[in-house]
C-alpha positions as CSV (number, residue, x, y, z in Angstrom):
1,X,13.7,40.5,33.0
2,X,16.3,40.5,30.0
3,X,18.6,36.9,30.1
4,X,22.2,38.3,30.7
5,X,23.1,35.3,29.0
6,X,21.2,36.8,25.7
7,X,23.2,39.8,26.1
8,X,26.7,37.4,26.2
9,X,25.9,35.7,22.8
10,X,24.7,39.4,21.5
11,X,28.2,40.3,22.4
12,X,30.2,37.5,21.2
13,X,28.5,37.5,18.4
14,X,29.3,41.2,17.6
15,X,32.9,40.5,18.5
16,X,33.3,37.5,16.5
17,X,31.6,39.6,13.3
18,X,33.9,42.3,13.9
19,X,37.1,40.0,14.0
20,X,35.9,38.3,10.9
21,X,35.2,41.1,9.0
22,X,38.4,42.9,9.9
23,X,40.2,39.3,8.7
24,X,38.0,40.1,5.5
25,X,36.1,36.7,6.5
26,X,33.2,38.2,4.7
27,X,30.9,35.6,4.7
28,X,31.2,34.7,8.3
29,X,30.9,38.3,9.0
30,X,27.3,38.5,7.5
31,X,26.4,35.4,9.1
32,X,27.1,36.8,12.3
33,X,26.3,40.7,12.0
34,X,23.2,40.6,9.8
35,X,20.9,39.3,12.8
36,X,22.4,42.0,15.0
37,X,21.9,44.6,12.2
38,X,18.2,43.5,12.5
39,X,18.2,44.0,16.3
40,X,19.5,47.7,15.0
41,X,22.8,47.2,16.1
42,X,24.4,49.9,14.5
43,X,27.8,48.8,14.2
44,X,26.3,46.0,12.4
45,X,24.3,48.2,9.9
46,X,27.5,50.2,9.4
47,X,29.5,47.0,8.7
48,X,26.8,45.5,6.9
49,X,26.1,48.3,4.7
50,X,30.6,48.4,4.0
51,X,29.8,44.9,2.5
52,X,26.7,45.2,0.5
53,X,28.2,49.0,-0.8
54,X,31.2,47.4,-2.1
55,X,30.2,43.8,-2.5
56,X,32.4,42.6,-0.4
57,X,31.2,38.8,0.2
58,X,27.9,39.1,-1.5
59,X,26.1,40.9,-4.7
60,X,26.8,44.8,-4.1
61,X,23.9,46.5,-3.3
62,X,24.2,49.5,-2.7
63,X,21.0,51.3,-2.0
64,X,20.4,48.5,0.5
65,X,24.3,49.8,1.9
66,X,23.3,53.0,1.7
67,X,19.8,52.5,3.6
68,X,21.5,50.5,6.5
69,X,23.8,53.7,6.9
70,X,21.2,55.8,7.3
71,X,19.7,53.3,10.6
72,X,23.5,53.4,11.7
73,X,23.8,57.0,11.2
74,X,20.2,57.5,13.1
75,X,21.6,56.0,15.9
76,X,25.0,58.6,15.8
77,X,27.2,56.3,14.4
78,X,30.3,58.6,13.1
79,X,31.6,56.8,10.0
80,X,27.9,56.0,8.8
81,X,27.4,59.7,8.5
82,X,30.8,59.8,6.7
83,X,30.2,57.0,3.9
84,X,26.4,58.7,3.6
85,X,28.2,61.8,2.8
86,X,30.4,60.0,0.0
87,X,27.6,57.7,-1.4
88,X,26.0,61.1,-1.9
89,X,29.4,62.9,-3.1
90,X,29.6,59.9,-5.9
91,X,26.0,59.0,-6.3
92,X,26.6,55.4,-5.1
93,X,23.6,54.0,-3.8
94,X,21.3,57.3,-3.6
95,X,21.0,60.2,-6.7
96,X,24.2,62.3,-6.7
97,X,23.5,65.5,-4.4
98,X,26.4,67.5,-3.3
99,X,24.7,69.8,-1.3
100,X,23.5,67.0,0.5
101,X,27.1,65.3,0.9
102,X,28.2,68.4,2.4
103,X,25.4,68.4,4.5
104,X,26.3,64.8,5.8
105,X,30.2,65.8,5.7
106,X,29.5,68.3,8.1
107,X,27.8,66.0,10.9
108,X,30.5,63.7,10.2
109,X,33.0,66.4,11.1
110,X,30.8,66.8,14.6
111,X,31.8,63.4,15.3
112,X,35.8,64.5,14.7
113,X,36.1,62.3,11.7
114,X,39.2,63.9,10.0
115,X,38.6,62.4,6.5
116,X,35.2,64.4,6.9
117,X,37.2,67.4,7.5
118,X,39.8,67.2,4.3
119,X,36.8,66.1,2.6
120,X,35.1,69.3,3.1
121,X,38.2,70.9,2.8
122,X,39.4,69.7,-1.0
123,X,35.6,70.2,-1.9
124,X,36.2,74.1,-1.3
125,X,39.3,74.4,-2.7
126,X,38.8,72.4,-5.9
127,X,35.6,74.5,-6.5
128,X,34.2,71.9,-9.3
129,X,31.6,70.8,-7.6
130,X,30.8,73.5,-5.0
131,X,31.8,77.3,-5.8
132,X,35.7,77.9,-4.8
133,X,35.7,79.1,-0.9
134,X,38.8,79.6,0.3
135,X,37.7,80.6,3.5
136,X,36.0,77.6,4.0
137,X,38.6,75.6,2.5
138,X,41.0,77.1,5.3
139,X,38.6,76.4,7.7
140,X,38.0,72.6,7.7
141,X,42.1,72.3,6.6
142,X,42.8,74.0,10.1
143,X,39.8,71.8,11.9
144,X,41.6,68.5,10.5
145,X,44.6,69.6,11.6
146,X,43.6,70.4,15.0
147,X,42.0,66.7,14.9
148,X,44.9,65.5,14.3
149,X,46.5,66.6,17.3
């Protein structure tokens, strides 16, 4: 039988990490979301890997960011699958692959994640990384627009 009162502290805890890390209390934060992130809380991971990505209270590290994505992501955490996609997009944390990012952009966009969908969408248009589509470009602009509504 699990102790509802475990599941109180789990929760308080997660709130209280949350409220700290939105206060950018990033120390407290870690204190409180790490041992949920090891529970495979995946709010936690995504938080967690925010910090250690962009060193935000603590050395950056990002493969370790980019790896707790990934167990965020795994769970269907929206925003994880975005900031996989961009880690990938700038080669933060993981090799640079941007058939990959667009790969991650895309499952981002199945979540609704707007910023997935202009991501997508500037990718096509600037054709630097990715050969020009402006078919594609007009697709995900139209997508993110329609999020928008």
């Amino acid at each position: 039988m699990s102790n509802s009162n475990e599941t109180d502290v789990f929760e308080a805890d997660l709130i209280s990490g949350l409220a700290a890390f939105d206060s950018k209390n990033f120390s407290m934060a870690y204190q409180l979301l790490a041992p949920l992130a090891m529970q495979g809380n995946a709010e936690s991971l995504w938080r967690l890997g925010m910090m250690q990505m962009n060193g935000l209270g603590m050395v950056e590290n990002q493969p370790l960011g980019f790896e707790n994505f990934v167990k965020a992501a795994d769970q269907g955490h929206g925003f994880a699958h975005h900031m996989i996609a961009v880690a990938y997009m700038t080669g933060e944390g993981v090799e640079k692959d941007i058939g990959k990012a667009i790969e991650w952009f895309e499952k981002a966009a199945e979540y609704g994640l707007q910023g997935a969908m202009y991501a997508l969408s500037m990718l096509y248009e600037d054709g630097k990384e990715v050969e020009k589509d402006l078919e594609k470009t007009q697709y995900w602009y139209d997508l993110a627009d329609k999020a928008n509504d």
